[in-house]
Each structure stands twice: as structure tokens, then as C-alpha cells.
N, C-alpha and C positions, 0 to 999 in steps of 0.2 A: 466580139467573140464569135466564133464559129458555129454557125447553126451545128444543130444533131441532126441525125437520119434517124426518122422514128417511124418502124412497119404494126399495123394493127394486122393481124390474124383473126378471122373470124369464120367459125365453123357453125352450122344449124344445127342446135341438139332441140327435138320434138318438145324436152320437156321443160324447157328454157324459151320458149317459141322465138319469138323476133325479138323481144328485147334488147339482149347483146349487140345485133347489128345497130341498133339506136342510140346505147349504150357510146359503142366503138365510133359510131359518125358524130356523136356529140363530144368525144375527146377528142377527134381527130381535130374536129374547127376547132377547140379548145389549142392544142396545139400547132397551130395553121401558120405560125411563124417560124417553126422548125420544116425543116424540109420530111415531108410527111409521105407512106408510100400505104396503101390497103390493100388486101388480100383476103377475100369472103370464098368462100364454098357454100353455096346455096342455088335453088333454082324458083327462089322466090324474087317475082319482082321489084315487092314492097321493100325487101332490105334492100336491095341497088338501090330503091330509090334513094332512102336511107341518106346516102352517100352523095346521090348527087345532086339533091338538093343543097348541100351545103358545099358543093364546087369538087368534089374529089370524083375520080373516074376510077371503081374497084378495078383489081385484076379477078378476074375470076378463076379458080382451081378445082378440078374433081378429086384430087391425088394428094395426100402431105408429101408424098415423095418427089411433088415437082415444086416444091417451098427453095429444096438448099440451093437450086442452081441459081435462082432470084438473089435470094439472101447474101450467096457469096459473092455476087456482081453487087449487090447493094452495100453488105457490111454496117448493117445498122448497129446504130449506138445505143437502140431498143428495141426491143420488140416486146408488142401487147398482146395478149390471146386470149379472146372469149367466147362464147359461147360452148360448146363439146366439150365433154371431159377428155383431159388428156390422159395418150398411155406411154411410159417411159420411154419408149422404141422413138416412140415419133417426136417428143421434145428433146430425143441422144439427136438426132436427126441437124436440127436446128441452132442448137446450143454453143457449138462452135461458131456461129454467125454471128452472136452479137455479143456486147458488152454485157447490157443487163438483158434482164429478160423477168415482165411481169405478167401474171395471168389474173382473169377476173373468176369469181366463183368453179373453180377446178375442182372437183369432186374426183377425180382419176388420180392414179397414180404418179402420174410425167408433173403434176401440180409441184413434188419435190423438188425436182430440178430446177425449178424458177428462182428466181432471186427473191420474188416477194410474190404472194396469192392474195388477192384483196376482194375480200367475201362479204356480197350482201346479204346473200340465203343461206346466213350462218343458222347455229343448231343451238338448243336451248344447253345442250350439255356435248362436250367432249373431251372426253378422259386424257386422249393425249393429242392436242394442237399441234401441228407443226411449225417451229420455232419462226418458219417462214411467211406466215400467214396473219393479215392484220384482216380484223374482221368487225365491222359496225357498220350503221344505217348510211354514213356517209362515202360509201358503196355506189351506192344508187346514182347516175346520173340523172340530172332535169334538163328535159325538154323546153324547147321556147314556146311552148303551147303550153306544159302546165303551168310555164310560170304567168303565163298569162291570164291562165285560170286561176291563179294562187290569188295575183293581185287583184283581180277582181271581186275574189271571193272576200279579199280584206278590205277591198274599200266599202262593201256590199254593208258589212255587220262586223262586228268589235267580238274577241273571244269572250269576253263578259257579258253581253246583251246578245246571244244567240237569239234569232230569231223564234216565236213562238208561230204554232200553225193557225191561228184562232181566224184569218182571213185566206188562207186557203188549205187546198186539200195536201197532205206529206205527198214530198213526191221520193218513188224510190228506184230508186236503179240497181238492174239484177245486168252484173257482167263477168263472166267465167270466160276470161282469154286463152289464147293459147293451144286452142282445140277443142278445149272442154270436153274430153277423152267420155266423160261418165254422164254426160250430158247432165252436169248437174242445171243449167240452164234450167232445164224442162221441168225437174225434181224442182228447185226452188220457188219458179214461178206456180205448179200445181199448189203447192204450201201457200204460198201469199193469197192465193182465190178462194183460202178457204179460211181468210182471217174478212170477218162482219164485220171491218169497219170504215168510212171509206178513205180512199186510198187511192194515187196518181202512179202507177207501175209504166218503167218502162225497162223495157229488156234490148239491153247492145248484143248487137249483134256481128263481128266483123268478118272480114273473110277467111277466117281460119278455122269457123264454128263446120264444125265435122256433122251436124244432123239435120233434120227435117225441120227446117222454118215454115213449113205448112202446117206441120202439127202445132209450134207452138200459137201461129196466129191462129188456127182452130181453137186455139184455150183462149185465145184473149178477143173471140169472133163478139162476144155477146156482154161482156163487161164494157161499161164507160170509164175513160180516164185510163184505162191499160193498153200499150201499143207495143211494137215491134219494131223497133229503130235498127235498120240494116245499112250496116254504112264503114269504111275501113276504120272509122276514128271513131267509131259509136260511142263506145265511152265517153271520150275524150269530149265530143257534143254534147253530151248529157250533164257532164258535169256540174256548172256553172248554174243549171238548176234544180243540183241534186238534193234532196235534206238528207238521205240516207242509201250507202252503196253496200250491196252486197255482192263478195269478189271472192275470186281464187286466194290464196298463203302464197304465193311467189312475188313477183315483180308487182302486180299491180297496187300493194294496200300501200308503198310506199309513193305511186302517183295520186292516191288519196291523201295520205299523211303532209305531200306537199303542198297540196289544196286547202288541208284542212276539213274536209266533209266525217261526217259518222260513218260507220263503216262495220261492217260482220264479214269475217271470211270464213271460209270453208275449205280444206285442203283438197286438190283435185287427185291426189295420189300417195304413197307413203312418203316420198320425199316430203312434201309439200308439209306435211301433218309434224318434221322434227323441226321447222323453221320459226326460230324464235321473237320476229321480229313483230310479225303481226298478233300482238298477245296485248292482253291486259295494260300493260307496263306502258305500254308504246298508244293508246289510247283505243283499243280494237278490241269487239267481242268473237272470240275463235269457237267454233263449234267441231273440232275437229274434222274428222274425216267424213266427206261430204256423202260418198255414197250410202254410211250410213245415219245420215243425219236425221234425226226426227223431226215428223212436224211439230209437235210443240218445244223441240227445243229452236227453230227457226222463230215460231210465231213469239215464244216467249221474250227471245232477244229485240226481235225488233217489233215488240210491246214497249218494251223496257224502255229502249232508246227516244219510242216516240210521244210514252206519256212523261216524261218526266224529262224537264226542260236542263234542267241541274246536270244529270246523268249524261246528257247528250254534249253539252255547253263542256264538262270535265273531261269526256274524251276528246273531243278539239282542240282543248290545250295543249293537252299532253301530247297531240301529232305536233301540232306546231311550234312548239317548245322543241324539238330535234333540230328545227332550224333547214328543212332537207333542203329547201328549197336555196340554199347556199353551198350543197355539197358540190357543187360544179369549180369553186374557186379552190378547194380543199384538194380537190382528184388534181385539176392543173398544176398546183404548186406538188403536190405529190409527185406525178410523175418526171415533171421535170427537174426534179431532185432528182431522179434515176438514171434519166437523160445525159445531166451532167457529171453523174456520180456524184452528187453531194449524199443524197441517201440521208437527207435529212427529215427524219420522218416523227423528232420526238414531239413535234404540234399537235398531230392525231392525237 
């Protein structure tokens, strides 16, 4: 059978940070035996890297208007598009160029035009879906680093016998990616320094954090056991010995959920605050909207989670009962249903 020509498209939107380009380089290797073509608009290094670590060389583009000359020399049999919302003008642009045509989380307008929208940072309600649009946790690509953290985490402790803290201190990690526009960062860890009891803090830091890293290691100058981990994967390091993460409503609760760690998020902006995923249901305590979060509703949540073994052990399940860490085989068979036009998608 005839390979397909499949082009990923990937634009920076601020409020999506890098993800998408991680997202797009983990489909792409997924898809590495079709004859595969990338196309990023960024001028961040970390997403090329993105790409070519896993063997692919982006094009890179300032312009959507230099996309159709590419596309009509290519004549792909797909095209992917993530990160940026689209607007109608620039997906009329493109659309003559391929077969299908899929977009990941499109909150814009041009999302209509696609064959299909496949929504992680779906919304706890929408009045009227479009007909086009398949939207669940298994969205989410994984990384060969979480899964490396997932397994770890599984061989470590059983979801039934969570570990108890009675031989050492909780350790918690405070990480707001993406920017952290409202520097909830700063806001969270001031709340944790004023909970008496003790406690192992460490706050990621990567290079996308927009504020003063001096002020916070000024907050954590004189406390034991609280540090400042600055480093592009901070998180991702801290993980494996995390017992509790506190994080943005976007991309990151669902690299917790793959893990399996406890977890409180806090939304870093209005989008973030209508996103359904990191809630109750999904094993997560949400505090809303972070800029105005109180401290005792911070302190009370992660009370909650650390005295009471039961409460903590129930929301692990229920991440890891989503299974995410399999969504990767789910997205490949999906697309290349697209690829081929089978458009068989009634497994979802």
C-alpha cells in the first residue's frame, strides 16, 4: 500500500505554551512510517528541539500565507494543526491542499472547516458542539519521559497501598507552566510557608517562568527542606519523587494523571477556569481561578490530601483508571484512519 503524505502545522499560541509542538513531534514519530513533512512558526528553541530529537528537520514559517505554495508542491493526504486558534481566512487558505484535514484543541473559528477537532482542553458545558469535534482526555499525547515516570511510579507502590508519610517529610511540588502570566508561582508557595507543619517544597521552575526567581529563593532563603529547582524539565525531574503537585487547568494535570501523583490545580486565566478535565471526576482538587485563590482554600486542599491516606490513595485511581498513559496507540490508529480515509473512528 502506498504510504500517505502527512504535514503537521504548528503555530505558538502564549496560552497553550509549548505543549502542541510536543504534542505534534510525538505524532509525528508515531506516524514515522508514512512519509511525514513539519511546519512550526515559533522562535522558541525548545519546540525545534522538540522535532529533532525524534529525527524530523521543521520548516520553519513567519507567514500562513507561505503554507499553500509548500502544501500545493506536497498535496498532502493530511494535514495536522495545533497549537494557535484558527481564523477562517487562513484554514480557506489551505484546504484545497489536502484530503483531510485535522486540528487539535481549535478554539477559533477556521476549527469548522476541518474534518475533525480533537479537543483536550474541552469545557465542562457546551450548548452547541460542533458536529465536528471529538473531545476526551485521550487527547492528550505522552511523552517517553512520562511514561517512564508512570512506570516507575507503578512499580514504586500499588494504587491500593499508597504510600503513608510516617518515615518521611510530604514532598510537594508547586509548578505553574506556561508562563505563569499571574505568577501564581509566587502566590502559592507564599500560602504553603504559612502552613506549620513540616513539609519538603519544591517549586519548578522552567524557562518560560516570566518573573523574579530572586524573589522566590528570597521566600524559601531561611526555611529547611524548600528549594528552587530551575531547569527546562523541572517538573518532569521532580516528579518521580513527588507525593503532591500543585499545577496550572491546562496541559499539565493530564501529565500528572499519567503518573498517577495527587494533584490541586488552579486555573492560570478565564480559559483555563471552563476546562473540565482537571475536576473532581478525573481525580483532582480544582480551586478555581488562581489569582483569586485564598489561602485557606489552598491550605485546606492540600490538608485534606495529606492527612487522610484514603482521600489521597481515591484520587490516584481515578487518574489512572483514564488509562492516559495509552492514549498514544488511540491518536495513531485515529489518525491514520484520516490518513487513509477509513474515518473510522466509532472505537473512541
Amino acid at each position: 500500500m502506498q504510504k500517505r503524505k502527512v504535514a503537521f502545522i504548528v503555530e505558538h499560541c502564549e496560552l497553550k505554551g509549548l505543549y502542541p509542538f510536543k504534542r505534534a513531534a510525538i505524532l509525528a514519530q508515531l506516524l514515522s512510517e508514512e512519509t511525514v513533512f513539519v511546519f512550526i512558526k515559533t522562535t522558541n528553541n525548545q519546540a525545534i528541539h522538540y522535532f529533532t530529537e525524534v529525527g524530523f528537520t521543521p520548516i520553519l514559517f513567519e507567514r500562513f500565507t507561505q503554507l499553500p505554495k509548500h502544501l500545493r508542491e506536497l498535496s498532502p493526504d493530511l494535514i495536522v494543526h495545533d497549537g494557535k486558534d484558527t481564523a477562517i481566512d487562513a484554514v480557506e487558505q489551505i484546504r484545497p491542499f489536502c484530503t483531510t484535514l485535522v486540528h487539535f484543541d481549535d478554539f477559533g473559528e477556521g476549527a469548522q472547516l476541518a474534518d475533525c477537532n480533537i479537543v483536550a482542553l474541552f469545557e465542562e458545558v457546551r450548548e452547541h458542539p460542533h458536529i465536528n469535534e471529538l473531545a476526551g482526555s485521550y487527547a492528550y499525547a505522552v511523552s517517553d519521559e512520562v511514561k517512564l515516570v508512570a512506570d516507575r511510579l507503578a512499580e514504586e507502590t500499588e494504587p491500593e497501598t499508597e504510600a503513608s508519610f510516617s518515615d518521611s517529610l510530604p514532598h510537594i511540588v508547586v509548578a505553574f507552566e506556561d508562563g505563569d502570566a499571574n505568577n501564581l508561582t509566587y502566590r502559592t508557595l507564599r500560602h504553603l510557608t504559612q502552613l506549620h507543619i513540616p513539609l519538603k517544597i519544591s517549586v519548578a521552575i522552567d524557562d518560560d517562568y516570566a518573573h523574579s526567581v530572586e524573589d522566590l529563593q528570597m521566600m524559601v532563603l531561611s526555611r529547611r527542606n524548600t528549594k528552587v529547582v530551575r531547569r527546562p524539565d523541572a517538573l518532569l525531574h521532580l516528579m518521580p519523587d513527588a507525593d503532591l503537585i500543585i499545577c496550572n487547568a491546562s496541559y499539565t494535570p493530564y501529565q500528572v494523571a499519567a503518573a498517577g501523583i495527587a494533584c490541586i490545580t488552579a486555573a492560570q486565566n478565564e480559559r483555563e477556569l471552563g476546562h473540565a478535565f482537571p475536576r473532581e471526576a478525573n481525580g483532582f482538587i480544582h480551586l478555581g481561578l488562581g489569582r483569586k485563590m485564598k489561602q485557606s482554600f489552598i491550605q485546606n486542599a492540600v490538608m485534606e490530601l495529606l492527612l487522610h491516606d484514603h482521600r489521597r490513595e481515591r484520587a490516584v485511581r481515578k487518574q489512572r483508571s483514564l488509562e492516559i498513559i495509552h492514549n498514544n496507540e488511540i491518536l495513531q490508529a485515529l489518525l491514520l484512519d484520516f490518513a487513509y480515509e477509513r474515518h473510522n473512528i466509532a472505537h473512541i
